[in-house]
N, C-alpha and C positions, 0 to 999 in steps of 0.2 A: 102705123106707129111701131118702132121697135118693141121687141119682148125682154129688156133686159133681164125680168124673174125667167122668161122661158131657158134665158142661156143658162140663167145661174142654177137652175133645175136640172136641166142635162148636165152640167159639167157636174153638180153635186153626184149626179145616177154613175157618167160613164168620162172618166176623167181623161179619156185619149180618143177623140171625136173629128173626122174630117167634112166637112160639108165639102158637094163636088159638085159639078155641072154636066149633064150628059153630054160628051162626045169632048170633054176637055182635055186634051192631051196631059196638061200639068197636073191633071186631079190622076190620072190613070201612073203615070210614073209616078207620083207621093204615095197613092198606095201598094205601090210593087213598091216604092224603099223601105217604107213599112211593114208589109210583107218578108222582106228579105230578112229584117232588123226582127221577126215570129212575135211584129207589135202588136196585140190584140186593138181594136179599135172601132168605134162605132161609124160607119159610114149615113151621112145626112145627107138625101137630096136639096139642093137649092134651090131646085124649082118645086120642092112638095113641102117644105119646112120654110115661107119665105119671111116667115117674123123673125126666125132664130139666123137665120142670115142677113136681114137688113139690121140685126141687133147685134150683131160682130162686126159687118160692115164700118155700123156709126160708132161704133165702143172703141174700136183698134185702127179705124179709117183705114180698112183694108177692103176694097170692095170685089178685088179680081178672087178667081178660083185657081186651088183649093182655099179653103181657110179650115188650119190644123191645130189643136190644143193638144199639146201631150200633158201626163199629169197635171190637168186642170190650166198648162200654164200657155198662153200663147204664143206660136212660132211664127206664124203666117201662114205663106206659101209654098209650094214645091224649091224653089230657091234658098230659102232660109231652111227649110229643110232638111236639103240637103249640104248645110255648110252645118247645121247643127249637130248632125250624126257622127261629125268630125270633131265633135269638142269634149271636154272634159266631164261636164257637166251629164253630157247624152249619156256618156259610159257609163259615169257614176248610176245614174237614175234605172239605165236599160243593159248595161255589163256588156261585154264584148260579143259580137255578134256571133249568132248562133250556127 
């Protein structure tokens, strides 16, 4: 059964959180754009955390990897990701790249 307190507990501690999968290529490029962007960020294994990922999974029915929350808010994937960095909204919250 999902953890939906476990999520709302992490995003309360660390409000810009990736869950990944080992050997995922799209979790490996979302954290190098993150990276790039000097976005501090908690990194969650999927296979060692698997309550807090089948509880974003059922919550945002996103079940592919990564699955990325910046300030608390959710993005998705390396996809949405990367089209977010390009918007108004990124800049406002993360200011022009470092």
């Amino acid at each position: 059964m999902p953890d939906c307190d476990e999520l709302a507990n992490v995003l309360k501690k660390d409000s810009n959180i990736i869950v990944t999968k080992v050997g995922c290529p799209f979790c490996i490029k979302a954290v190098d754009l993150l990276s790039e962007w000097k976005i501090e960020f908690r990194d969650f294994d999927g296979a060692k955390n698997r309550s807090l990922d089948e509880a974003i999974s059922t919550k945002y029915s996103h079940s592919t990897f990564p699955k990325i929350f910046l300030k608390g808010k959710f993005i998705g994937g390396f996809d949405r990701l990367s089209e977010y960095v390009k918007t108004k909204e990124f800049i406002d919250l993360f200011g022009p790249k470092k």
